[in-house]
C-alpha positions in Angstrom: -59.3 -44.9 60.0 -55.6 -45.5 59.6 -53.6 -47.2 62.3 -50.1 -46.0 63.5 -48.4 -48.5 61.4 -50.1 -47.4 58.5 -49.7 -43.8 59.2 -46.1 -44.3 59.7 -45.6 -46.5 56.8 -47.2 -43.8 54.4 -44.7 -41.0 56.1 -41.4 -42.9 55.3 -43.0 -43.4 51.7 -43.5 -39.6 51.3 -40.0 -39.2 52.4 -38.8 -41.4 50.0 -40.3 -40.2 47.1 -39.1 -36.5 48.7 -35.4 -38.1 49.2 -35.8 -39.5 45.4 -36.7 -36.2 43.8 -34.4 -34.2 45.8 -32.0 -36.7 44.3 -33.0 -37.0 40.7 -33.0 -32.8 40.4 -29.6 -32.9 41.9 -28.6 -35.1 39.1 -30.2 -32.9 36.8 -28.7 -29.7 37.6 -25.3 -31.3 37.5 -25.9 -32.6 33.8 -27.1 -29.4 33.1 -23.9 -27.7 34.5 -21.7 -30.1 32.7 -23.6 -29.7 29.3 -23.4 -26.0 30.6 -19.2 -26.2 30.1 -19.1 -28.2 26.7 -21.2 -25.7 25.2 -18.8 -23.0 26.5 -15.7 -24.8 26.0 -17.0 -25.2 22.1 -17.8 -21.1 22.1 -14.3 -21.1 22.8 -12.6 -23.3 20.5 -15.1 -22.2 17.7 -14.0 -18.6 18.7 -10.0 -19.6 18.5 -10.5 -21.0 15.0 -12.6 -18.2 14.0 -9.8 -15.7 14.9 -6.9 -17.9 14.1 -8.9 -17.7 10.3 -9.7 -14.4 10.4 -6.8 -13.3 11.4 -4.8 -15.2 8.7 -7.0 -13.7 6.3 -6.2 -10.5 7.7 -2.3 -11.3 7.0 -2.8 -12.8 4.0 -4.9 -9.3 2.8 -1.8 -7.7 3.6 0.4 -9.1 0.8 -1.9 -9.1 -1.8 -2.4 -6.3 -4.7 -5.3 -4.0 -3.9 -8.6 -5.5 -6.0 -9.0 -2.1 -7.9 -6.9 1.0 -8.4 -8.5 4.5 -6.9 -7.5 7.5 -9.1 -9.3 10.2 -7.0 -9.1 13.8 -8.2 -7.6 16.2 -6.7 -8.8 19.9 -5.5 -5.9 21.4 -7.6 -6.6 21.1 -11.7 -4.7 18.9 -13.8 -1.5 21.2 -15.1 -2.4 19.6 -18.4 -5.8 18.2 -19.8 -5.6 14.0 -19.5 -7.6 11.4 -18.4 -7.4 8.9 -15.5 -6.2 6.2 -16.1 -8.8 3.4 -17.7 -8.1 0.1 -15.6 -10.5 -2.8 -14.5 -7.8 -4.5 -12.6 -4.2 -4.3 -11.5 -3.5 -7.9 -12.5 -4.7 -6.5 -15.9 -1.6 -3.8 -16.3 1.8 -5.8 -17.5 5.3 -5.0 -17.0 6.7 -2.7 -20.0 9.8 -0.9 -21.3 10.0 3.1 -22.0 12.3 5.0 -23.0 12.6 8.9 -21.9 13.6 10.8 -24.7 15.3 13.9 -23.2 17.3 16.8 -24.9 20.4 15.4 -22.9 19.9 12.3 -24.0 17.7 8.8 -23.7 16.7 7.1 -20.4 15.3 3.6 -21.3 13.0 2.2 -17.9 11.8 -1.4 -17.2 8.2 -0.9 -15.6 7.5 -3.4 -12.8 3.9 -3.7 -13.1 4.4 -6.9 -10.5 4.8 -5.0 -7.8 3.5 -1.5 -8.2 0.8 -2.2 -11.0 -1.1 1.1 -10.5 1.8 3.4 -10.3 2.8 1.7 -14.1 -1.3 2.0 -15.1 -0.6 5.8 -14.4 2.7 6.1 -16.0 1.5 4.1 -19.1 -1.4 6.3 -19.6 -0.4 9.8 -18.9 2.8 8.9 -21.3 0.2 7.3 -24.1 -1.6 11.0 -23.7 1.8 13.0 -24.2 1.3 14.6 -20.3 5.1 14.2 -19.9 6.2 15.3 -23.5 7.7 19.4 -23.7 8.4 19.2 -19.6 11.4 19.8 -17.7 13.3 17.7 -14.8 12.6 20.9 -12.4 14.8 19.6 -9.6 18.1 17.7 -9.2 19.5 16.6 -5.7 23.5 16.0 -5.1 23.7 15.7 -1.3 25.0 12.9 0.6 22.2 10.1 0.5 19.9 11.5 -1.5 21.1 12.0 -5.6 18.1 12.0 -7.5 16.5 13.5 -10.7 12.9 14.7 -10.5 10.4 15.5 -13.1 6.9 14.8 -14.3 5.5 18.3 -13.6 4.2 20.5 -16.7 4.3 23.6 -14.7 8.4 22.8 -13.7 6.8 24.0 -10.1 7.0 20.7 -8.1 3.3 21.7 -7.2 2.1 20.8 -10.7 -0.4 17.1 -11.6 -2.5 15.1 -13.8 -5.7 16.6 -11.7 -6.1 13.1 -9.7 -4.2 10.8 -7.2 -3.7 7.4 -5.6 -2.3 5.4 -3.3 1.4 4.5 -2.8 2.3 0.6 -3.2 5.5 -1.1 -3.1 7.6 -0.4 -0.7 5.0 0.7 1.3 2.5 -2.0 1.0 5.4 -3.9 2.9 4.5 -2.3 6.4 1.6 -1.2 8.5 0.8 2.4 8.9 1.4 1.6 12.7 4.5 0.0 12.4 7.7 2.3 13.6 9.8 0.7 10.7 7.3 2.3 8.0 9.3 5.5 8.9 13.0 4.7 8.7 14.8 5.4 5.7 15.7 2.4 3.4 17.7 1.8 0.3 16.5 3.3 -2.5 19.2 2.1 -4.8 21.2 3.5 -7.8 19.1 3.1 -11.3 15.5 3.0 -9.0 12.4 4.6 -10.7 9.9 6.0 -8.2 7.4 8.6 -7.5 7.6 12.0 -5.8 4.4 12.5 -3.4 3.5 15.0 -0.8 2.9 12.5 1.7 -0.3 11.1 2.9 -3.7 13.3 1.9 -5.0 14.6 5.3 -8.6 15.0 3.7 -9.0 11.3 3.0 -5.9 9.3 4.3 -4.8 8.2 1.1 -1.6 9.2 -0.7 -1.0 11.9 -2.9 1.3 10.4 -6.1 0.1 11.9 -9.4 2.6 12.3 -12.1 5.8 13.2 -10.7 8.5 10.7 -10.1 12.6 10.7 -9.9 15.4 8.6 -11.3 17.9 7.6 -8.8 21.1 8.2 -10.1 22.9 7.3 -6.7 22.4 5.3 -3.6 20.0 7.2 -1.7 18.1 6.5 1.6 14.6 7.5 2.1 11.9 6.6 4.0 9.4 3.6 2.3 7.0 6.0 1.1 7.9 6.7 -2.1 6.6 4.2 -4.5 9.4 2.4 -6.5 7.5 1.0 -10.4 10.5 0.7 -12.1 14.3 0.7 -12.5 16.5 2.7 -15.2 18.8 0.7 -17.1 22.8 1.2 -17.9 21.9 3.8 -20.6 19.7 5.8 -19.0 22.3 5.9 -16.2 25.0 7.7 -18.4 22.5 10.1 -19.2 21.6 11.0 -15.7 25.7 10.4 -14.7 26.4 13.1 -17.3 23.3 15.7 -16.2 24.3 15.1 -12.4 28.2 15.9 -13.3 27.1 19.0 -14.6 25.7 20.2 -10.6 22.7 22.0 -9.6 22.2 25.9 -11.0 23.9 28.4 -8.2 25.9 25.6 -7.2 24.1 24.1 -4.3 22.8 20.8 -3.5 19.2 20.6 -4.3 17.7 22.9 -7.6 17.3 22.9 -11.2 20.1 21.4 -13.3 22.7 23.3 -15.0 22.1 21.3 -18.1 18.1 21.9 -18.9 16.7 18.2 -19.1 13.8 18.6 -21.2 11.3 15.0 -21.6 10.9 15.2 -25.0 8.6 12.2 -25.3 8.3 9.2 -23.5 7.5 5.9 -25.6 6.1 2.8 -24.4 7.3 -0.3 -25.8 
């Protein structure tokens, strides 16, 4: 039978190993809690850098040309028979020259496939398939900060396409859809080449351009939706200076020309 002493003796043992392992899981749970915040603090910093990249990438999708064109058709039939436009690739489609043979004279373009290469793939093609050839300029504007000439349309309606549509480009690839700026007017300058739209499609979101576009025969200010492809040279200018001298039919600001501006053909060089 155990004495006192030894009785006592095992007791403050028992209390040491109780004191030691009361100890030793404190220490535990402290690493465990430290460990605990490295892995988060990593979380973190992993989280930062993923949306520091993805948000780069984000910005750097925003200045870069679209990977394919979308010609969708349209509910409304082409006003002539033509095909969409063939294109693998925008980076495919080059800058060009075309001249706009009209019965008041020629109107020789640079294309800028750089920065609306699309827009020029649709020019390019609906010009190779004679869409534009026999049609009238339908509309001429004169007021203040607007002086344009429109055409493009078979019917001479300004309702009138090539049966499909796509998106605008430059200017507008320049802003967000959200940003405030995307809908105050800019500079569309004397001798721009750009196309007429109905503004965005409500059935899918996308834009609406198809085959009209207008010459810009004075300094004009529009909002950035109208995409600019090209720019008229010195003389295509006469030609549109003399058609725009002549005024509007009934004398107003915004109609068909006096002079009838028929497109004879338009050739790509």
């Amino acid at each position: 039978m155990p004495s006192n002493e030894q009785r006592r003796a095992a007791a403050k043992r028992k209390l040491e190993r109780q004191v030691a392992s009361r100890a030793q899981r404190a220490r535990k749970r402290k690493q465990l809690t430290i460990a605990g915040s490295v892995v988060g603090v990593v979380v973190v910093v992993a989280a930062v850098s993923f949306g520091i990249y993805w948000n780069r990438d984000k910005d750097d999708d925003k200045s870069t040309t679209a990977s394919a064109c979308d010609f969708r058709p349209t509910q409304t039939p082409a006003a002539r028979p033509v095909d969409k436009p063939k294109v693998d690739k925008p980076s495919d489609v080059k800058s060009a020259k075309a001249t706009l043979d009209t019965t008041q004279g020629p109107i020789p373009v640079q294309l800028n496939a750089d920065q609306s290469p699309c827009t020029v793939a649709s020019f390019e093609s609906l010009a190779k398939q004679k869409f534009f050839d026999g049609t009238s300029c339908h509309r001429m504007t004169t007021g203040e900060g607007l002086k344009v000439l429109q055409c493009g349309d078979p019917s001479a309606t300004g309702s009138g396409g090539p049966g499909y549509q796509f998106d605008n480009e430059y200017p507008t690839t320049k802003y967000s859809p959200m940003d405030p700026a995307a809908q105050q007017p800019i500079d569309y300058k004397r001798g721009v080449l750009a196309m007429a739209n109905a503004g965005p499609d409500p059935t899918d979101g996308g834009g609406t351009n198809g085959s009209q576009f207008f010459l810009v025969y004075g300094d004009s200010k529009l909002p950035p939706q109208y995409t600019m492809f090209g720019t008229v040279d010195e003389a295509g200018l006469a030609t549109l200076d003399k058609i725009a001298a002549a005024g509007v039919q009934g004398g107003g600001g915004d109609g068909k020309p006096v002079d009838d501006v028929t497109i004879q053909s338009v050739k790509i060089d």
